[in-house]
C-alpha positions in Angstrom: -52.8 -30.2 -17.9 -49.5 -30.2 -19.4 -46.6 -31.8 -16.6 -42.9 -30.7 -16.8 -40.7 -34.0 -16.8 -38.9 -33.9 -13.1 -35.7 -33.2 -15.3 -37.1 -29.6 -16.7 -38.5 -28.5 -13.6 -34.9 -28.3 -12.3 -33.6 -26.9 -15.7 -36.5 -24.2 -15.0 -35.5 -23.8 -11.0 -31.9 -23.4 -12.1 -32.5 -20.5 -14.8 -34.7 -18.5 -12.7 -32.4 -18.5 -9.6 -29.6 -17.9 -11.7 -31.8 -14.4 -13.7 -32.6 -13.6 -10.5 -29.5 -13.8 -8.7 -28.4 -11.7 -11.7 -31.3 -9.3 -11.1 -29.4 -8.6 -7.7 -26.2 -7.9 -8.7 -27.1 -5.7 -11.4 -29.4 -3.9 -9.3 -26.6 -3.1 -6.8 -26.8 -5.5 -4.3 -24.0 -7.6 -4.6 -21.4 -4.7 -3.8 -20.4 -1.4 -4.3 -23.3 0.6 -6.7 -21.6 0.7 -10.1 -22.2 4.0 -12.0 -19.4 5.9 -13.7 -19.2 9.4 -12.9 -19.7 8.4 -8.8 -19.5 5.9 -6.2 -21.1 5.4 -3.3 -18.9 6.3 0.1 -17.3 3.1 1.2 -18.9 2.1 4.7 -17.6 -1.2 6.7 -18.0 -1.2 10.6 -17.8 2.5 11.4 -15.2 3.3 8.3 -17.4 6.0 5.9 -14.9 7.6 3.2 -16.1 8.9 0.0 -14.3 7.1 -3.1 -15.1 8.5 -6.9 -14.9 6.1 -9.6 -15.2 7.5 -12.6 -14.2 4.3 -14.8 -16.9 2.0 -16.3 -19.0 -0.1 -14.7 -17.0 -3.2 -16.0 -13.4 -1.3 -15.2 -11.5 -4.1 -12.6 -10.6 -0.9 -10.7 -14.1 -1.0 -8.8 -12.8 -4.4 -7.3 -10.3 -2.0 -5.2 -13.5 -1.4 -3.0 -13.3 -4.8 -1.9 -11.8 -6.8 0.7 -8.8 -7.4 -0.5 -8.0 -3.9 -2.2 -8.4 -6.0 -6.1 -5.6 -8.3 -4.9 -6.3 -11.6 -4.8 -4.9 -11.6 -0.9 -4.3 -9.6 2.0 -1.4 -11.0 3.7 0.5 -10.1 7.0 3.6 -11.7 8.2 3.6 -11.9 11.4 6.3 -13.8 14.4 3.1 -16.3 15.9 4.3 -15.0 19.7 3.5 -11.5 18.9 -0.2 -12.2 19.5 0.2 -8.0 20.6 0.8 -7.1 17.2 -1.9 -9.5 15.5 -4.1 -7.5 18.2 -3.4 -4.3 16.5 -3.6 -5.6 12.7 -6.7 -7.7 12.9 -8.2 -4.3 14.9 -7.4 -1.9 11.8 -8.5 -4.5 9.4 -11.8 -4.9 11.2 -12.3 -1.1 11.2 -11.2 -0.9 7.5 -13.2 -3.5 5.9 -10.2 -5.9 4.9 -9.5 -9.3 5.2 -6.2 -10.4 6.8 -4.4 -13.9 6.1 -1.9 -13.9 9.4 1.4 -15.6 7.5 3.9 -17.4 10.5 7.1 -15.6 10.4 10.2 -17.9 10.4 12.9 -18.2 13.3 15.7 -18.3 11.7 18.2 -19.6 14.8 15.0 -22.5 14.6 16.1 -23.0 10.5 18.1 -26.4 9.4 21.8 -25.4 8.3 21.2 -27.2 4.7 18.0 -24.6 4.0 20.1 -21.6 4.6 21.4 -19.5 1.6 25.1 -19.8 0.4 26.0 -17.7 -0.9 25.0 -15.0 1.0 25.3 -11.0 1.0 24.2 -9.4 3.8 23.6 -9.3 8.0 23.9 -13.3 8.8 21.9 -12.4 11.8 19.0 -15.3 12.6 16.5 -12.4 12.4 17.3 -11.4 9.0 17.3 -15.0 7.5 14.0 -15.6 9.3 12.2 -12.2 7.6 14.1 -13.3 4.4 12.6 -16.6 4.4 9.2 -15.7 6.1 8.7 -14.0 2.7 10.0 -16.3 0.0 7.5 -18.6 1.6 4.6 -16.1 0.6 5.7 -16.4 -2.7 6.1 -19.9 -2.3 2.9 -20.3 -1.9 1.2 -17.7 -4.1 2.9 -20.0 -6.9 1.2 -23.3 -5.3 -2.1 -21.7 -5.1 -2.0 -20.5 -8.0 -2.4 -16.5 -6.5 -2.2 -14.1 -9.2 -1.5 -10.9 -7.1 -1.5 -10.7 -3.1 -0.3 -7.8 -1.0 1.7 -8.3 1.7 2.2 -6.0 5.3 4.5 -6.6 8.0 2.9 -6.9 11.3 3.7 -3.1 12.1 1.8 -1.6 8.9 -0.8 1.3 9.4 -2.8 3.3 6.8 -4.7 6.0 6.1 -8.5 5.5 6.7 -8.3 7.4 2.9 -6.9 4.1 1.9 -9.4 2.9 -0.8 -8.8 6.4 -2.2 -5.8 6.3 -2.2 -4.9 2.9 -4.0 -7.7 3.7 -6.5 -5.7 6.9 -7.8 -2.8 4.8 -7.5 -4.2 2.4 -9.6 -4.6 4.8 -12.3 -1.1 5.8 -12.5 0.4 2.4 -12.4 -1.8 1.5 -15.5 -0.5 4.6 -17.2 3.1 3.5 -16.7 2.6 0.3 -17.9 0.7 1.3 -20.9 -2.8 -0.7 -19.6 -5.7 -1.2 -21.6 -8.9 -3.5 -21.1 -9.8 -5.8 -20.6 -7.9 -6.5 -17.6 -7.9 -8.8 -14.7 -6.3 -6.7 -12.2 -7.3 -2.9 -11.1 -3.2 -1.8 -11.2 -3.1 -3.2 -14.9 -1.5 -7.0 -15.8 2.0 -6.0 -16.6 4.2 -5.4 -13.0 6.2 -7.4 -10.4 6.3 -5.3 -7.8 4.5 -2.7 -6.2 6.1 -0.7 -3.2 3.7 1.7 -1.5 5.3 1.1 2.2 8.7 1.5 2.0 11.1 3.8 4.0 12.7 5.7 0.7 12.8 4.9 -2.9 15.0 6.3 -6.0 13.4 7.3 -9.4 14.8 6.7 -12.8 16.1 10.7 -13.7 18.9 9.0 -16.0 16.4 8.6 -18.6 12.7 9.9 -20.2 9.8 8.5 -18.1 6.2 8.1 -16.9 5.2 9.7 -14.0 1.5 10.0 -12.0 1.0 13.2 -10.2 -1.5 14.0 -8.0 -0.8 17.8 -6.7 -2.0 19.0 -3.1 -2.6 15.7 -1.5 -3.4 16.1 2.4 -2.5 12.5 2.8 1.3 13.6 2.0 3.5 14.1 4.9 5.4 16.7 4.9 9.0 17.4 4.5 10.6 17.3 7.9 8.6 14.3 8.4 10.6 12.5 5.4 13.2 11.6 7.5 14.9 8.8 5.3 17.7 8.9 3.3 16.8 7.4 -0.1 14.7 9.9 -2.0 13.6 10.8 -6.0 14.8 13.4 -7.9 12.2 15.4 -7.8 14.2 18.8 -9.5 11.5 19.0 -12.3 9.0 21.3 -11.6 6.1 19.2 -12.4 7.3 16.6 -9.5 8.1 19.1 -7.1 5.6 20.1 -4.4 5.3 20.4 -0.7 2.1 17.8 -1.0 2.7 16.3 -4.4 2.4 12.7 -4.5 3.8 10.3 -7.5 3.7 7.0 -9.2 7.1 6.0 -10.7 9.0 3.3 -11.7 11.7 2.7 -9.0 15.2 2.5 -9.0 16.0 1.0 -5.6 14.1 0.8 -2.4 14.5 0.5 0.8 11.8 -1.0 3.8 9.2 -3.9 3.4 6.4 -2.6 5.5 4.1 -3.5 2.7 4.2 -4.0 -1.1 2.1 -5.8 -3.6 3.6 -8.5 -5.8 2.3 -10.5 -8.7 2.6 -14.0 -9.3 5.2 -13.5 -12.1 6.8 -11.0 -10.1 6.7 -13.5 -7.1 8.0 -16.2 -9.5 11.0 -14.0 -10.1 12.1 -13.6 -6.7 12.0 -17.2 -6.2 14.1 -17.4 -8.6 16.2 -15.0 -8.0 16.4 -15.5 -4.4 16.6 -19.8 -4.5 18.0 -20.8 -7.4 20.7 -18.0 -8.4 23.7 -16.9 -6.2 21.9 -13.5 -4.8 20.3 -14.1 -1.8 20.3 -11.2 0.9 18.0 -9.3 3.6 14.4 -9.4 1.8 14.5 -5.6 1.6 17.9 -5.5 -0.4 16.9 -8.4 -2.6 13.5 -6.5 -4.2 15.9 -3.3 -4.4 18.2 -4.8 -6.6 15.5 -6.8 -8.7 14.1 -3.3 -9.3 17.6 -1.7 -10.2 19.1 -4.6 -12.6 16.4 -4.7 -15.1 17.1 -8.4 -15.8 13.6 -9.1 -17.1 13.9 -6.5 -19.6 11.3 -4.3 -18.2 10.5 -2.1 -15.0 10.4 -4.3 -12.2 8.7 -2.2 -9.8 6.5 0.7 -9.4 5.8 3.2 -6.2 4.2 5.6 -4.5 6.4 8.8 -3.3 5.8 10.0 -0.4 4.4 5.9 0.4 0.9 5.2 1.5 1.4 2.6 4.1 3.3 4.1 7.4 4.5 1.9 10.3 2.3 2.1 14.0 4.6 2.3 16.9 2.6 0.7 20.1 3.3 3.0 23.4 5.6 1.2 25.6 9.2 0.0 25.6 10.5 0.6 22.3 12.6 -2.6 21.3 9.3 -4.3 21.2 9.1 -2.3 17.6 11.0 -5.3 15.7 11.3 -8.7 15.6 14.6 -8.7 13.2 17.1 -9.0 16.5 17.7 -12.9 17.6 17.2 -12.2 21.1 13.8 -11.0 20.3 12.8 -14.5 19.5 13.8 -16.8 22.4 12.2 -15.6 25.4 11.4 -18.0 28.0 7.6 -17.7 28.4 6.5 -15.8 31.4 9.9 -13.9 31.8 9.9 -10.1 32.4 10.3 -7.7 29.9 13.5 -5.3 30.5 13.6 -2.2 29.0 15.7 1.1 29.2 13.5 3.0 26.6 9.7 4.0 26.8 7.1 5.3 24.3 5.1 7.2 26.5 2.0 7.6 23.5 1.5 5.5 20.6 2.7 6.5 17.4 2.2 6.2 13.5 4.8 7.0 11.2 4.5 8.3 7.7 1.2 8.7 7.9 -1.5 11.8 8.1 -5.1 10.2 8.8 -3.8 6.9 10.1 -6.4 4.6 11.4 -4.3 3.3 14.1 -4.7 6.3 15.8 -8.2 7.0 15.2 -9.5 3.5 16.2 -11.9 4.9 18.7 -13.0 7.4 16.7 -14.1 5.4 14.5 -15.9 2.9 16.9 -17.4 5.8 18.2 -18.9 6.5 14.6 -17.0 10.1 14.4 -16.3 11.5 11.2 -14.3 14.7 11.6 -10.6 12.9 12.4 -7.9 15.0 12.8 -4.1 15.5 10.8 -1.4 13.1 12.5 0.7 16.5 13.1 -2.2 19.4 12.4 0.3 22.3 12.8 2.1 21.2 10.2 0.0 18.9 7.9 -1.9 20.8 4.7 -5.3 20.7 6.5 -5.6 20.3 10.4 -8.9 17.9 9.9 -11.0 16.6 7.8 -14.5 15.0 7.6 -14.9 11.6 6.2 -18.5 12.5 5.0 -17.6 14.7 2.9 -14.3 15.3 1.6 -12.5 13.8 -1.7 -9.1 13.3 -2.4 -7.8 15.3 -5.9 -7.4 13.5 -9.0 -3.6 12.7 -10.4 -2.6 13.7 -14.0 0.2 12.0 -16.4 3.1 13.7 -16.7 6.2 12.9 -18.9 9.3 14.5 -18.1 12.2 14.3 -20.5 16.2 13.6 -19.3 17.3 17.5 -20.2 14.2 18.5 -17.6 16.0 17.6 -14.7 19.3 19.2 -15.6 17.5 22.3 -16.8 15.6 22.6 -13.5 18.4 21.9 -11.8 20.5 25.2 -12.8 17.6 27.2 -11.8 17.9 26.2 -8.4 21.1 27.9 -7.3 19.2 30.8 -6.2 18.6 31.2 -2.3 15.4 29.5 -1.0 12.6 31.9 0.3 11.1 29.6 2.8 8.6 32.8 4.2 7.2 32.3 0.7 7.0 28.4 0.7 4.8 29.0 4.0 2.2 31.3 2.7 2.0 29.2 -0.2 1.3 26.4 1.4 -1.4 28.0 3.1 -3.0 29.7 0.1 -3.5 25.8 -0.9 -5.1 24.6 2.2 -7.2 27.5 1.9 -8.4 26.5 -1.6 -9.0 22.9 -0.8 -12.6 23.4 0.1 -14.4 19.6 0.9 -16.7 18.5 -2.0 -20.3 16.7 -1.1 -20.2 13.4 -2.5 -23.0 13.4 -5.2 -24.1 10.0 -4.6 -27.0 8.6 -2.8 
């Protein structure tokens, strides 16, 4: 009988574990079932929500069914006393099937004189230099460990349990704007900085032709009187405009850092800009003006309008809400809290579905989960099982659009008509099985 050397019989042990362990993946273990046309619903811990991907098996944009959403990292920057809020993320995480890095906000009273920023434009509050600085170290580090994207939340971030859904259509539109094409290594396409999908108001780019992604009658859009910023799009070109239109867009100026994504060039930039040239200022104002100046010769930054992360408001006394003020920081341990203002019920803001607010639901394995605000939301509820979110569309809109539209709009607005419109399109959004199995 013929006898393998020892040498070959682990050659041969080594190439049938590795066939087999490819014989698994392919045939759908290893992750979400790959076939173009459908997916699979999305199921981690009691979270069930249908996502369609119609992109090839090999399309990056499956890897938004993951953990991390396709980004390399999940982080949330969080003050390390606020063990309360860490409660609340790490609980909507679990539910939601991510993974969480917790990042160590910064005190900035606690921060040596010679690290502080000078010059500096802005609120010289500790607060402000301690979020400022809590961030540059995420990008500090994203450049040490060689992280090529990471998304980042603030510890009062909520989302939609639609989520997956919605990042995947997102995805689609920022790879329109930038012009993507595979191969790729990221889902959102290889060429941006900055993504802001949880900010509190952006501005779009009307001065000039553009790009936009719009996905019409979206439940997951708030409404109007919900929008209660003040920095808003132009949105006087018919195609953009819409009580539950949502868009992808390249962005002037934002405002808010509840959550955004950023790249590791994009992350290498702020540094930059932030550490070594005269233009630091509060975190928020600093990625505003990196997307308004242009500098690196291209779009800076892309959003979501309306945004797709919202903030969760804990019942309770409401100055708990941020860590930004000083005071907030230096609390002896064991000292009472004092209060003169209450939340009587908890709270999720700029969101419709939020899984904050639907935690026990979703323990409870329910799949019917009601609108944030049902008498005024496009649909009142909807069921996880089977319901799909539309499908965006490109759209270019040309400079004389908005000035056209815009003398069409001098006549009185009808709002009786507005209402029974919108409820002729909650009426014709009727749920869709999911095909799969």
């Amino acid at each position: 009988m013929f006898i393998l050397p020892r040498s070959s019989f682990g050659l041969t042990f080594l190439c049938v574990t590795f066939f087999s362990f490819l014989v698994w993946i392919t045939s759908g273990h290893g992750g979400t079932s790959r076939s173009p046309g459908k997916a699979r619903p999305h199921s981690a811990d009691g979270v069930y929500t249908n996502v369609v991907v119609k992109e090839s098996a090999s399309d990056p944009i499956w890897e938004i069914q993951n953990r991390t959403l396709g980004f390399q990292k999940i982080y949330a920057v969080s003050m390390p006393h606020r063990t309360d809020k860490r409660d609340y993320l790490a609980l909507m995480a679990h539910m939601s099937g991510l993974d969480i890095e917790f990042i160590d906000g910064v005190n900035g009273s606690m921060m040596h004189p010679h690290a502080l920023p000078n010059p500096w434009g802005g609120d010289k509050g500790a607060g402000t230099y301690g979020c400022w600085r809590a961030h540059l170290d995420i990008y500090q580090k994203m450049l040490q460990e060689k992280i090529h994207s990471a998304l980042i939340f603030e510890d009062d971030a909520d989302w939609d349990v639609f989520l997956r859904a919605q990042l995947t259509d997102f995805a689609r539109g920022t790879r329109y704007l930038t012009n993507a094409t595979l191969p790729m290594l990221s889902p959102y396409g290889d060429d941006w900085d900055v993504l802001t999908i949880g900010h509190t108001g952006v501005d779009n780019k009307p001065g000039r032709d553009g790009s936009y992604w719009v996905t019409e009658n979206d439940p997951t859009v708030i409404v109007e009187s919900r929008r209660t910023w003040g920095r808003k799009p132009d949105l006087s070109v018919k195609a953009l405009n819409g009580p539950h239109t949502r868009l992808v867009h390249t962005v002037r100026k934002m405002t808010g850092t509840a959550s955004y994504a950023i790249s590791m060039r994009g992350a290498s930039r702020a540094l930059y800009d932030q550490s070594m040239m005269p233009n630091a200022e509060p975190i928020d104002v600093a990625l505003s003006n990196l997307c308004r100046q242009e500098r690196w010769t291209k779009d800076f930054c892309i959003g979501s309008y309306p945004m797709l992360i919202g903030r969760y408001r804990a019942a309770g006394p409401r100055d708990k809400d941020s860590d930004r003020r000083a005071e907030a920081n230096v609390a002896e341990p064991g000292s009472e809290h004092q209060s003169h203002s209450e939340r009587l019920e908890p709270e999720s803001e700029f969101t419709v579905f939020p899984v904050s607010l639907n935690i026990k639901r979703l323990m409870m394995g329910e799949m019917v989960i009601p609108a944030n605000v049902p008498e005024k939301d496009l649909l009142k509820e909807i069921d996880l099982r089977t319901f799909v979110l539309p499908e965006g569309k490109p759209v270019f809109v040309r400079t004389k659009e908005y000035q056209l539209f815009n003398q069409q709009r001098n006549a009185p607005p009808q709002p009786k008509q507005e209402e029974k419109k919108a409820e002729e399109i909650a009426k014709s959004i009727v749920p869709r099985r999911h095909l799969a199995s």
